[in-house]
N, C-alpha and C positions, 0 to 999 in steps of 0.2 A: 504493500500500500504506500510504504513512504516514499519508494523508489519513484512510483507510475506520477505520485503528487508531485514529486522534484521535479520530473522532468515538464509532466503539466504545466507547472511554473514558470520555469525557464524559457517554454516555449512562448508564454505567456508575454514574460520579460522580454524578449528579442521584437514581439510584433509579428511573428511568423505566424499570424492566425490564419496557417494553411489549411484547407477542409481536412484534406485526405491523410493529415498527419495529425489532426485532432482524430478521426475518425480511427486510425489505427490507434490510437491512443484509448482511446474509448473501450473499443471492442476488446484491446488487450486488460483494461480494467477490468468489464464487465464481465468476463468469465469469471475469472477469481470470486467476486463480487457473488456472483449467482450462486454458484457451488457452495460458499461460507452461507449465505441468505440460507440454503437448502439445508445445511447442516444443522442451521438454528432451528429452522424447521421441526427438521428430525429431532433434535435434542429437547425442544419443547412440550413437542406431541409427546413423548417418551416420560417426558417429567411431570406432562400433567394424568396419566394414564398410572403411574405411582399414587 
């Protein structure tokens, strides 16, 4: 997470508000992002079934 933020930033700082380099940027968050959202998921369903 703090990596993809850094670079987020950075990109931010220079002005390079290029689409297709936000977009790869995104989509490479967004997995991660998904997966951990899914786990909580699971972990919660699981916790409230206790």
């Amino acid at each position: 997470m703090l990596a993809s933020t850094s670079v987020f930033c950075s990109v931010k700082l220079k002005g390079g508000w290029n689409l297709a380099v936000l977009r790869k940027i995104m989509n490479q968050v967004k997995r991660p992002m998904v997966s951990i959202f899914k786990l909580i998921l699971l972990g919660s369903s699981k916790n409230l079934e206790l």
